[in-house]
C-alpha positions as CSV (number, residue, x, y, z in Angstrom):
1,X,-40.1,0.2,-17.7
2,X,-38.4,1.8,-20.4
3,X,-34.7,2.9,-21.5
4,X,-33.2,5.5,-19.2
5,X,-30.8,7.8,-21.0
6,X,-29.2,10.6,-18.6
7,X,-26.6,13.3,-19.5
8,X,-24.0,13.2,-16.4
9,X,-23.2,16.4,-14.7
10,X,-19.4,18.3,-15.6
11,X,-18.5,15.6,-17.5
12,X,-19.1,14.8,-21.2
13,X,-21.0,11.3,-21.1
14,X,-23.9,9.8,-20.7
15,X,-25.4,6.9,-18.6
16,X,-27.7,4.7,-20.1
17,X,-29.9,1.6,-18.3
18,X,-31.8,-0.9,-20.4
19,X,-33.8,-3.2,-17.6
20,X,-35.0,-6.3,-19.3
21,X,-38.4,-6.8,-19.8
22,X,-39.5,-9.8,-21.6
23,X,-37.7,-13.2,-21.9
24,X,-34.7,-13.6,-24.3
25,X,-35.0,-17.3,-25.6
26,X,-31.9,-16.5,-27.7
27,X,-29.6,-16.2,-24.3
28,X,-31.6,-18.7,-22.3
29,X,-33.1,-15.7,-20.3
30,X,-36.8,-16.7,-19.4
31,X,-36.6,-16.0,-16.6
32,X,-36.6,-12.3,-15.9
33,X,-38.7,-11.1,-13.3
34,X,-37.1,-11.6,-9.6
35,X,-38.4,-11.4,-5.7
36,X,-34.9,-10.3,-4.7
37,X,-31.4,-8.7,-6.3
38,X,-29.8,-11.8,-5.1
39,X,-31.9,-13.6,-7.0
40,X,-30.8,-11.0,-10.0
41,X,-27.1,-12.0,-9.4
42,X,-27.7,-15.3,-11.3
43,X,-28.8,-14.3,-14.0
44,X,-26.0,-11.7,-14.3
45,X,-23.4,-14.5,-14.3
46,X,-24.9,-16.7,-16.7
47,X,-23.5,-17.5,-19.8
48,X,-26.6,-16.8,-21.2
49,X,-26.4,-12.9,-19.9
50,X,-22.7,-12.7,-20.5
51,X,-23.5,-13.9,-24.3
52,X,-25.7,-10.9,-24.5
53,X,-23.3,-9.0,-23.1
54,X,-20.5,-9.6,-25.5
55,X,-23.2,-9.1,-28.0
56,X,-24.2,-5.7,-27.1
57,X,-20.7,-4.2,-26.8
58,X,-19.8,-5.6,-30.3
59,X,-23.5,-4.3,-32.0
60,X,-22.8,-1.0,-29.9
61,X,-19.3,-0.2,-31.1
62,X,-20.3,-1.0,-34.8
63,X,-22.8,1.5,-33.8
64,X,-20.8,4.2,-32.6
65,X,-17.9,4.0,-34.9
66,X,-16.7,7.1,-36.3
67,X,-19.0,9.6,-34.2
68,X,-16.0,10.3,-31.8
69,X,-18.3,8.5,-29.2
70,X,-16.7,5.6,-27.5
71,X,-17.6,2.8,-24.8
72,X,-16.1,3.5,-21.2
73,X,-19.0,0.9,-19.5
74,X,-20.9,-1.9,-20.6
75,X,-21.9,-4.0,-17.9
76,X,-24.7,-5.9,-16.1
77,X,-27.1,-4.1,-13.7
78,X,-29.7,-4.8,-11.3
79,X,-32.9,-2.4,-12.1
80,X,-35.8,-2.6,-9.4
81,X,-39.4,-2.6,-11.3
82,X,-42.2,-0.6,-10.1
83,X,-43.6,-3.8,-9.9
84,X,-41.9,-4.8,-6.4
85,X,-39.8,-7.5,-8.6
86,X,-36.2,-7.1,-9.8
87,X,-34.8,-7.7,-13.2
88,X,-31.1,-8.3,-15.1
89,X,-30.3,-4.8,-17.2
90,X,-27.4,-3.7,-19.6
91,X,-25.9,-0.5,-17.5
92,X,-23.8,1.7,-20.1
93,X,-21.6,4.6,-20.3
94,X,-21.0,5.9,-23.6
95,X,-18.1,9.3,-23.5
96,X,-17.3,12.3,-25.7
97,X,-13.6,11.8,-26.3
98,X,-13.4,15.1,-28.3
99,X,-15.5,16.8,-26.2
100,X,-13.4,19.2,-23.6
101,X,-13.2,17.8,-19.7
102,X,-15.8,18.8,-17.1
103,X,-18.0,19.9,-19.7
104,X,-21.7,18.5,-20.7
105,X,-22.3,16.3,-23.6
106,X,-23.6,18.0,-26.2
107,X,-26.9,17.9,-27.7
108,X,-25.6,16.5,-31.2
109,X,-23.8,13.6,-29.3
110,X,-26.7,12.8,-26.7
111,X,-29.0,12.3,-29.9
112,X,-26.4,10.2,-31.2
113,X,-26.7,8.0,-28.2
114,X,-30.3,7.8,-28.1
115,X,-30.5,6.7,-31.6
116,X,-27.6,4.0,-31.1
117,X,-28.9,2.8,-27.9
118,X,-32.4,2.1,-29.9
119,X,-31.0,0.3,-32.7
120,X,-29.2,-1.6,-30.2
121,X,-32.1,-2.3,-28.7
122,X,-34.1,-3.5,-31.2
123,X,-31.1,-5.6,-32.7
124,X,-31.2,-7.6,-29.8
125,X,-34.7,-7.7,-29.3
126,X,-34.7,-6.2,-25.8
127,X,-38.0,-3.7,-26.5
């Protein structure tokens, strides 16, 4: 399962989902893998989780600072596996606040976001 970066329609911003895929000792996420997404829920109010939370939004603005780019979402998620298991994910909406309404992001910004999103990944070790 990998990173899922999407451009939204009429609007200039882009979703991102980062399912977790390994255990994250450093949050007390072992763990991961789930039968059900009520079994997700748990994790997702851990203080573990919310740690990594905090974490992310803080490595991520750092990140994004002075591209114009800013955070609207950063959030838990609940991302089925192909697997027939569940696991905890980081759900985030990044937005182009020079950009003009109802248009798309642009392709200079949606690289930007990529390239964030994987250094934020591999600062926190979630690849």
């Amino acid at each position: 399962m990998a990173i899922r970066i999407e451009a939204d329609e009429e609007q200039p911003s882009a979703t991102v989902e980062i399912p977790l895929t390994k255990p994250l000792p450093d949050y007390d996420l072992e763990q991961i893998e789930q039968p059900t997404p009520r079994d997700v829920d748990g994790i997702l109010v851990s203080q573990g989780f919310r740690d990594l939370i905090d974490d992310g939004r803080g490595v991520l603005t750092e990140l994004l600072s002075g591209t114009g780019l800013q955070i609207t979402q950063f959030t838990g998620a609940i991302c089925p596996g192909d697997d027939e298991v569940y696991r905890p994910g980081v759900w985030i909406i990044v937005l182009d606040a020079k950009a003009p309404p109802k248009s798309k992001l642009s392709e200079r910004s949606m690289e930007m976001v990529r390239s964030s999103v994987q250094h934020l990944a591999e600062r926190l070790g979630l690849e």
